[in-house]
C-alpha positions in Angstrom: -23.4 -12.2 15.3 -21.6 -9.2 13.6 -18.1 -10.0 13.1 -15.5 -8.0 15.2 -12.6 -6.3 13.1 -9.4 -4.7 15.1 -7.7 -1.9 13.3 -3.9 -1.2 14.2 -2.7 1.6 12.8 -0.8 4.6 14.5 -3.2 7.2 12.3 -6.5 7.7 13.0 -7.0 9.1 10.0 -6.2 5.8 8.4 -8.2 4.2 10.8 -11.0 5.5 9.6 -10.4 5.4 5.9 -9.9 1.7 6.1 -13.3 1.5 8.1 -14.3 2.9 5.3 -13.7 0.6 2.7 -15.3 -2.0 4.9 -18.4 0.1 4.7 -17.9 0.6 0.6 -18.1 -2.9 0.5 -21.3 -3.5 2.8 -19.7 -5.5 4.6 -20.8 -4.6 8.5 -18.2 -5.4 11.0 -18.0 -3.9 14.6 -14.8 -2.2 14.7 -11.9 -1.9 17.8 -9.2 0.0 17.0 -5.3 0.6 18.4 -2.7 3.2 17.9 0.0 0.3 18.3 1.1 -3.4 19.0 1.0 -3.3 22.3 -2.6 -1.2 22.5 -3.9 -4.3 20.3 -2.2 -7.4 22.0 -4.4 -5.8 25.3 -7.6 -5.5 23.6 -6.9 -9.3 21.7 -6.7 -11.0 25.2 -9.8 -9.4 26.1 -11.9 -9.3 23.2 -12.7 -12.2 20.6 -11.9 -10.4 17.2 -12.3 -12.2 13.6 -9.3 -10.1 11.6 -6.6 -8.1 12.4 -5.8 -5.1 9.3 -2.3 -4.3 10.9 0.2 -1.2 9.8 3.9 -1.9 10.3 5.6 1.2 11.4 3.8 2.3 14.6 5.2 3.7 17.8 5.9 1.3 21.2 5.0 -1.7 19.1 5.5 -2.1 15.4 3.4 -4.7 13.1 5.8 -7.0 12.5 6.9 -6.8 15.7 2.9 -8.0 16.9 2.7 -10.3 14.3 5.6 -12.0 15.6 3.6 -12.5 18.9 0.5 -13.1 18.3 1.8 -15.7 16.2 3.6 -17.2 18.9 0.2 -17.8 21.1 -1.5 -20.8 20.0 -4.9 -19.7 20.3 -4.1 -16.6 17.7 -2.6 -19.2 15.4 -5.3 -19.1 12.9 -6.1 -15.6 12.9 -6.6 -14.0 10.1 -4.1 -10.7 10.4 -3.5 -8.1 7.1 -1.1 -6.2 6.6 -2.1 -2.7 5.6 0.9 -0.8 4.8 3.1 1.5 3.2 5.8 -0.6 3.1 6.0 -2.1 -0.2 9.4 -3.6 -0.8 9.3 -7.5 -2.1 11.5 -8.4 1.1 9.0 -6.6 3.6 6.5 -8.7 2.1 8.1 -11.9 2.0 9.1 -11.0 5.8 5.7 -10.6 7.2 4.7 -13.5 5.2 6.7 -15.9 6.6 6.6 -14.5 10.2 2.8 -15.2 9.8 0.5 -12.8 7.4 -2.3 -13.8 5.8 -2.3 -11.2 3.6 -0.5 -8.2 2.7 -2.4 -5.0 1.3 0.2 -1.3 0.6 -1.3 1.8 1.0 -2.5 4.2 -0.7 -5.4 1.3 -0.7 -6.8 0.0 -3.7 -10.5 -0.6 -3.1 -11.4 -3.7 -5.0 -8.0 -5.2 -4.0 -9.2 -4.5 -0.6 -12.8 -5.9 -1.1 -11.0 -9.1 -2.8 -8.5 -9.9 -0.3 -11.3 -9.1 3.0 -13.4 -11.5 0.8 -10.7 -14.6 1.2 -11.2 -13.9 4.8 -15.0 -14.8 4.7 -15.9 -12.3 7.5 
């Protein structure tokens, strides 16, 4: 069964780059994708996804902010959620660490970075 991958980021534009890494890599994922938190915490209680690549600053809902809940939810507990982001000071990473990342990736991406840290995941 392919593997389904959410993408939350308020760009498109960077939703489709990161797609494109995945591609890069040949690894073959079915994609959903969300402009926000709150977009994504809809489609994740309707659809079973496998990884979350999350931005942080986004409109309605921001990253951490969605972290922060999904973490919260028992059944999302093991999740594996990314951070893609621009935001790349030490304490913004030790933040969404502790409130629950499994990783943490800043952009601009670095591909093999990216390829390493997806292969952690095991999709």
């Amino acid at each position: 069964m392919m593997k389904r991958v959410l993408i939350v980021d308020d760009s498109r534009i960077m939703r489709t780059i990161v797609k494109s890494y995945f591609d890069e890599q040949k690894i073959f994922c079915r994609y959903l994708e969300a402009p926000d938190g709150a977009a994504a915490l809809e489609i994740l209680e309707v659809e079973p996804v496998q990884l979350v690549l999350l931005d942080w600053n986004m409109p309605k809902l921001n990253g951490l902010d969605f972290l922060k809940k999904v973490r919260a939810m028992e059944k999302f507990k093991d999740l594996p959620i990314i951070m893609v982001t621009s935001e790349k000071a030490r304490f913004n990473v030790i933040e969404a660490l502790k409130a629950g990342a499994t990783d943490y990736i800043i952009k601009p991406i670095n591909g093999k970075l990216f390829a390493d840290k997806i292969r952690k995941i095991k999709l």
